[in-house]
N, C-alpha and C positions, 0 to 999 in steps of 0.2 A: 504494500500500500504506500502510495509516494504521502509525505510529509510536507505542507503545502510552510513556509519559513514567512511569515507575518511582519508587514514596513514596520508592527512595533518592537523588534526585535531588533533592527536594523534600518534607522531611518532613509537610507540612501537606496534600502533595496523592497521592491514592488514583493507582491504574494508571487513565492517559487516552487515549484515542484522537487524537490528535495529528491526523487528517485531517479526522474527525468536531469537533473544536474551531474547527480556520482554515475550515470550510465555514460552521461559524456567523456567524464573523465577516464572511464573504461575503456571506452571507444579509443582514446586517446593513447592513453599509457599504455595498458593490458598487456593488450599483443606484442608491441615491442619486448615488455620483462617477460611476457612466457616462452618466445620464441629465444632470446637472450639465454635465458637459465635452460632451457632445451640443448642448446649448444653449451651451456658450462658445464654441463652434468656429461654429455656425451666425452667432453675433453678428461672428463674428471676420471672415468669406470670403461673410456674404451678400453684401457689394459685390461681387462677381465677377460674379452673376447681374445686383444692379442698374444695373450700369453700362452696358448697354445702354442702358435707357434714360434712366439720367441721365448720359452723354457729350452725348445730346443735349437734354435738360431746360439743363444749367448748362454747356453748351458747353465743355468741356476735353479733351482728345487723351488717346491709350495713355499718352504720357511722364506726362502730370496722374494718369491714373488708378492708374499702376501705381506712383506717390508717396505718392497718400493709400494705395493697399492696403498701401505696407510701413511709411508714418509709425506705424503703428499699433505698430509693435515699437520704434519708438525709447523709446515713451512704455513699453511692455511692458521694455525694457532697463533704462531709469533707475533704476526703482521695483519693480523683482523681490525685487534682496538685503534694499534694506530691508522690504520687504511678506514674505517667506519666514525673516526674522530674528524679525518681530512674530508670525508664527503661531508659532515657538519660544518664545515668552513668554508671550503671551496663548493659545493651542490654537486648533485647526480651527473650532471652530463660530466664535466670534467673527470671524475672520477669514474663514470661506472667508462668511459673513454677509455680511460687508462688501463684498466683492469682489462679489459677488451683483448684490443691491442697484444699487450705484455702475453698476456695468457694464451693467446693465439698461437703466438707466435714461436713460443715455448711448445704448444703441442706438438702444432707441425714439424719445431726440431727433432722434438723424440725418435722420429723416422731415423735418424740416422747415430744412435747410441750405437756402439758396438762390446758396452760390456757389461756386466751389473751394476759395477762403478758410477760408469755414467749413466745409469737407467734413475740411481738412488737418486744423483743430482738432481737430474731434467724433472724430477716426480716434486724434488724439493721446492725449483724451484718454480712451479707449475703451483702449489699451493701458496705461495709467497705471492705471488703475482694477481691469482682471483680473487686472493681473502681480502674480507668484505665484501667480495658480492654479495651473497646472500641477504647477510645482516644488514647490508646497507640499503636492497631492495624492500626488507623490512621497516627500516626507519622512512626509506623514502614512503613506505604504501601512509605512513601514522603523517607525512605531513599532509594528505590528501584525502586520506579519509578516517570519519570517526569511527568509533568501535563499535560501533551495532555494522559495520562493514569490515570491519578489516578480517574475520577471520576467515572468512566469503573470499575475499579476493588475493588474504595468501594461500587459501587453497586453492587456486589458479596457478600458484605458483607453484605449489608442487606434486601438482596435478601435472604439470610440467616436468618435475624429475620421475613420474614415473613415464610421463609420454616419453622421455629420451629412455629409460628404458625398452619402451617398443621399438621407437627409431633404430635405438643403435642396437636393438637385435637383429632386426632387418636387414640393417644397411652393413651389421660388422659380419656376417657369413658371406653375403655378396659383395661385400670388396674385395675381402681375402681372399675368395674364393678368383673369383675374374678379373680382379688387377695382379695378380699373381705371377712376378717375372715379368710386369711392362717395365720396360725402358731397366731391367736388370732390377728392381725393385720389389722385395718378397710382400707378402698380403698384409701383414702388419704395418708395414712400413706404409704402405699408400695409408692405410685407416688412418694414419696418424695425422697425414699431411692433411686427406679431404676434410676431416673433422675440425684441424685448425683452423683453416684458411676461412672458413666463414664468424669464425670470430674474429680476427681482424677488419672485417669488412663492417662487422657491427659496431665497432668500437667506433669506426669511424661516422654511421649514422646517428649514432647516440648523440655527438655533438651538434647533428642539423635537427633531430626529433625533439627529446626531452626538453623538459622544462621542468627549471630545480622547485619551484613552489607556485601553490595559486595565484599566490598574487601576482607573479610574471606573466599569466599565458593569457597571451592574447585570444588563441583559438578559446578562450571563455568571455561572455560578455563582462560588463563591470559589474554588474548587479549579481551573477555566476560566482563571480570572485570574489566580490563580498561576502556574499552569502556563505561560500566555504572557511572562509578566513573566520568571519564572524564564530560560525557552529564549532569548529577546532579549538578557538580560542574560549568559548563558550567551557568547552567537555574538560579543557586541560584545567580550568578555574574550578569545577565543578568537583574537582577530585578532592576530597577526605582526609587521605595519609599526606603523611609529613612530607614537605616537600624538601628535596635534598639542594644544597649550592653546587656542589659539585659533583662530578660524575664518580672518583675518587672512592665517595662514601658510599656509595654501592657494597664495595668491598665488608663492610662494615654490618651489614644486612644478611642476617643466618639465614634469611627466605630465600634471598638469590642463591646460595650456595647451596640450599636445597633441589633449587629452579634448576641447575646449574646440573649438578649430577642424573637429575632426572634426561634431562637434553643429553647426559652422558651415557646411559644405557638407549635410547632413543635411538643418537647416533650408530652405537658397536651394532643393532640389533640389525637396522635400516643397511649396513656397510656393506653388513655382512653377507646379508642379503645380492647387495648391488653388485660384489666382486666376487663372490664364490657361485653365485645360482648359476652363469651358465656353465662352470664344471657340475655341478648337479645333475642338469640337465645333461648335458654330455654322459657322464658317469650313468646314468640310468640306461642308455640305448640309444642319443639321440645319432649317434652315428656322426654323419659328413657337418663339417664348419657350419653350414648353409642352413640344415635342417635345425642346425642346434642354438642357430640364433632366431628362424621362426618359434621355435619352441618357447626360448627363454622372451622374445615378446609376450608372450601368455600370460605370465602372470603380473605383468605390466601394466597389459592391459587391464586386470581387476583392478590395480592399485589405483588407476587413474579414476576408474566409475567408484573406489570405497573413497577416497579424496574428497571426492567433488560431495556425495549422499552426506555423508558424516560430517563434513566440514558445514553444508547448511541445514542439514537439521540442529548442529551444536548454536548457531547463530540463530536460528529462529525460537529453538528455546532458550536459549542465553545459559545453555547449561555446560560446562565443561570436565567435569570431576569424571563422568560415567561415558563422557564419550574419547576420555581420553584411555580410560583403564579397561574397560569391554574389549575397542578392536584389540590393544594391545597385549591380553592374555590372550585371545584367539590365537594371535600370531606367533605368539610363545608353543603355546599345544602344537599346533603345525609345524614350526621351524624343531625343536622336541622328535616329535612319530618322524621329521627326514633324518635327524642325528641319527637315531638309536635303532633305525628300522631301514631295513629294504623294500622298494617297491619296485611294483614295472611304471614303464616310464610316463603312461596314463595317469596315475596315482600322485606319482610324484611331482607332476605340473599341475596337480588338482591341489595339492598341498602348498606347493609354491603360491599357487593363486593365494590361499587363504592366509598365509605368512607373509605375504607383499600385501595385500589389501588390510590387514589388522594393523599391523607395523607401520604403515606409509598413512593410513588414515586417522593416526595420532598425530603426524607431523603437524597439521595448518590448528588445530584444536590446541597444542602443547604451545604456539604462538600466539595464542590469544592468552593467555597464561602472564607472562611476564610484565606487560603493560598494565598488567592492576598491582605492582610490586614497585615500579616506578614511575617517575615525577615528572614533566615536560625536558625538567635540565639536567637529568640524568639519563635519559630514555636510551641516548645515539650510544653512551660507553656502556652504560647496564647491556643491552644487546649485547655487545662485542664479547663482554665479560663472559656469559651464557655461551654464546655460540664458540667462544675459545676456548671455555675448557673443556664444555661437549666434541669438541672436535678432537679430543685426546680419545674419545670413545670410537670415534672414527679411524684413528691411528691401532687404537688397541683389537678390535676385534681382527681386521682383517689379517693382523700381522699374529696375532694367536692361534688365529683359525691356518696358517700355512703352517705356524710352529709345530702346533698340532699332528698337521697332516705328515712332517719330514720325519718325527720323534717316535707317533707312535701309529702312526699311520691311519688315523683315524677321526674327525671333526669331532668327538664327542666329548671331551673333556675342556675345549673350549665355546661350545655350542652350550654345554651344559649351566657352566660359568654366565653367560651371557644374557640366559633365558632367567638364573636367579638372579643376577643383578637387576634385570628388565621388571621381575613383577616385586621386587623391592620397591624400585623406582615408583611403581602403581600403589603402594601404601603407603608411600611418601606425597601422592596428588592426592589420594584420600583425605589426607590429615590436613597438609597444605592449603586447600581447597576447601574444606570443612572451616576448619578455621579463620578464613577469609571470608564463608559466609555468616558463622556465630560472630564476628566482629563488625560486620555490614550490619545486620538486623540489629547487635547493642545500640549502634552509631544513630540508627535510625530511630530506636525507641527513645534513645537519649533526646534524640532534634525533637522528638514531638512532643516531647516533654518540656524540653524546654520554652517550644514558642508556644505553650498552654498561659492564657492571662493569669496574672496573679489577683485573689479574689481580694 
C-alpha cells in the first residue's frame, strides 16, 4: 500500500506516493548493484569450479585449495573498515569505481598464476581490493531507503549471490569445457579472464550511473528529494538507543560482538556451501565439467526463490528472530545427512537445494539485524566491524573443510564443527532479538506513561 507523505510534514513538498517514489529509486539503483555483486560473487567462488582442473595444472591438495579459497577474506577483512569509512567520505561512485576496476582486474590476472604461491597472493589480493563492496552496498541501500525497505531490497542483493551461483554454474563447465587450449590457454585460465573483464567495464559505468545521495539526483524531482531526505532524517531522529559520537564505540557494545559472531557462522556455513558444492556434486556422479556445473546451478536456483519469499515475508511482518533461525537449522539438517551420509546424485542436489535455500535465506533477514544496534554516526564503521570479523568465518570454513579432506579424508569433522557453531549462533538471535523486543515494549510503556497528564 503506497504511503501518501502530507505538505504538513514537509512544507516545500505537495501529497507523495511514498511507494510510487522508492520504486523509482529501484528502477534507478537496483539493477546496476544486483548485476555488480553478480559479477563480485562470480570473481569471488569461480575457483570452486576451477580447481578441478588447476589441483592438477599446479599440483596442490583440498588442504592448498580450500587456503587460497578462504585467503581471499583475510585480505576482504583487513581492508573492509577502512574501504567502507572512504565510501562515507568520498560517496558510492568513486568508491564502488575503484573497487570495480582493482578487482577486475586482479581476477582476470589469476589466468596466468603458475604456482600455489602465487595463487595464495592473487586470492589475497583479490579480497583487498573488493572489501567493502558489500558492506558498503549496504550502507549505500540505508542512505536511500528506510527500514520498512531495506531488508526487501538487500534481498535483491543477495538474491544476486545466489543468481551468480546459477550463472557461474552454467557458464564455468562451458568455458572450461570449449575455451579449452584456445590460443594455448587451458579452461581455467579463460574462466578467469571472461569473469574479470566485465568488472572492469563496470567500475567504469558506476562513475556515469550512480549517484552518492538523494539529495544529488536529479533523475528525482525536488519535491522526490525532499520527500526522501525528509523521511531518512525523520526514522534516524526517531531512534530510542543511545546514540554513539563515534564509530570507534561500537567496539564497546557486547551486542555487536554478539551480531558479529553470528555473521560468523553465517559466513563459514554460506562459504562452505559456495566453494565445496560443486565437488559435491561432482563427487556424487555428476560426471563431465559441463554436466556438473548444470547441476551445481540447482541448488542456486532454490536459494534465489528462498531469498527473495523469506526476505519479504520477514518485512511484511516486521518479524526477524524466527525467520532468521527456521531456514537456518533447515540448512544445518541438510548440509549434516551430505557430511555423514551417501546418496545418488538425485538426493544429493535435493539436499543441496535445501542447505543453499535455509543458509542463503538468512542472509538479507541477519541485515536487517544490525541497524537496530546502531546510531546514524556509527552505522558506515558498525557494518565494516560485523562484516570483518564474519568474514574470518569465510576464511575459516572453507580452508577447514580442505584440511579436512587432505588429513583424514573426509568433510565430517569440519562440516560437523560448523553446523554446531551455526545453530549456537541461532540461540544467540533468540536471546539477542528477544531482548530487543522486552526493551522496545518497557521503552514504550515507559512513553505512555509518561505523556499520561498529571491529575
Amino acid at each position: 500500500m503506497s504511503e501518501p507523505f502530507s505538505a504538513g510534514e514537509n512544507a516545500a513538498s505537495p501529497t507523495i506516493d511514498s511507494h510510487a517514489v522508492y520504486a523509482r529509486v529501484s528502477r534507478r539503483i537496483m539493477p546496476f548493484l544486483v548485476v555488480s555483486f553478480v559479477i563480485a560473487f562470480l570473481d569471488r567462488v569461480n575457483i570452486g569450479f576451477a580447481q578441478f582442473q588447476m589441483k592438477h595444472d599446479l599440483g596442490f591438495s583440498d588442504a592448498a585449495y580450500g587456503f587460497a579459497a578462504g585467503v581471499f577474506f583475510i585480505g576482504y577483512m583487513l581492508f573492509e573498515v577502512p574501504s567502507n569509512l572512504l565510501l562515507h567520505r568520498i560517496g558510492a561512485r568513486k568508491s564502488f569505481s575503484r573497487i570495480m576496476i582493482l578487482w577486475g582486474a586482479v581476477s582476470a590476472g589469476m589466468a596466468f598464476v603458475s604456482t600455489p604461491a602465487m595463487l595464495y597472493v592473487m586470492r589475497l589480493l583479490l579480497g583487498v581490493f573488493e572489501a567493502g563492496f558489500f558492506p558498503g552496498i549496504v550502507l549505500y541501500l540505508s542512505y536511500w531507503y528506510p527500514a520498512r525497505y531495506r531488508a526487501t531490497r538487500t534481498s535483491w542483493i543477495f538474491a544476486a549471490m545466489a543468481s551468480a551461483g546459477v550463472v557461474g554454474g552454467l557458464l564455468a563447465g562451458t568455458i572450461m569445457t570449449r575455451m579449452e587450449a584456445v590460443v594455448g590457454l587451458r579452461g581455467w585460465q579463460w574462466l578467469f579472464v571472461m569473469e574479470g573483464l566485465p568488472a572492469m567495464a563496470l567500475g567504469v559505468i558506476a562513475l556515469i550511473w550512480l549517484t552518492d545521495t538523494p539529495a544529488q539526483a536529479k533523475w528525482l524531482t525536488a519535491e522526490e528529494r525532499a520527500y526522501i531526505v525528509a523521511e531518512l532524517e525523520a526514522e534516524r531522529a526517531s531512534r530510542t538507543h543511545t546514540e554513539s559520537h563515534a564509530w570507534g564505540d561500537v567496539l564497546k557494545r557486547p551486542a555487536i560482538y554478539a551480531i558479529s559472531f553470528v555473521y560468523f557462522t553465517l559466513c563459514s556455513i554460506t562459504m562452505a556451501l559456495n566453494f565445496w558444492l560443486p565437488t559435491l556434486v561432482k563427487e556424487a556422479g555428476a560426471g563431465t565439467l559441463a554436466y556438473t556445473g548444470l547441476l551445481a546451478a540447482v541448488p542456486f536456483g532454490a536459494g534465489v526463490l528462498a531469498i527473495v519469499f523469506v526476505a519479504r515475508r520477514s518485512d511484511r511482518l516486521k518479524e526477524r528472530r524466527l525467520h532468521y533461525i527456521v531456514p537456518t537449522i533447515a540448512g544445518c539438517v541438510a548440509l549434516l545427512a551430505l557430511a555423514f551420509f551417501r546418496f545418488d546424485l538425485a538426493t544429493t542436489v535435493l539436499l543441496l537445494c535445501m542447505a543453499v535455500a535455509g543458509t542463503f535465506a538468512a542472509l538479507p533477514v541477519f541485515w536487517a539485524i544490525p541497524h537496530e544496534f546502531l546510531s546514524s554516526r556509527t552505522v558506515a564503521g558498525g557494518l565494516a566491524v560485523i562484516s570483518s570479523i564474519g568474514a574470518l568465518g569465510a576464511f575459516f570454513s572453507p580452508t577447514a573443510i580442505g584440511w579436512a579432506r587432505t588429513m583424514t579424508g573426509s568433510m565430517k569433522p569440519a562440516i560437523l564443527l560448523i553446523v554446531v557453531l551455526s545453530l549456537v549462533a541461532c540461540a544467540v538471535v533468540h536471546r539477542l532479538l528477544g531482548a530487543r523486543t522486552v526493551l522496545a515494549r518497557a521503552g514504550l510503556h515507559q512513553a505512555m506513561l509518561s505523556s499520561r497528564p498529571t491529575e
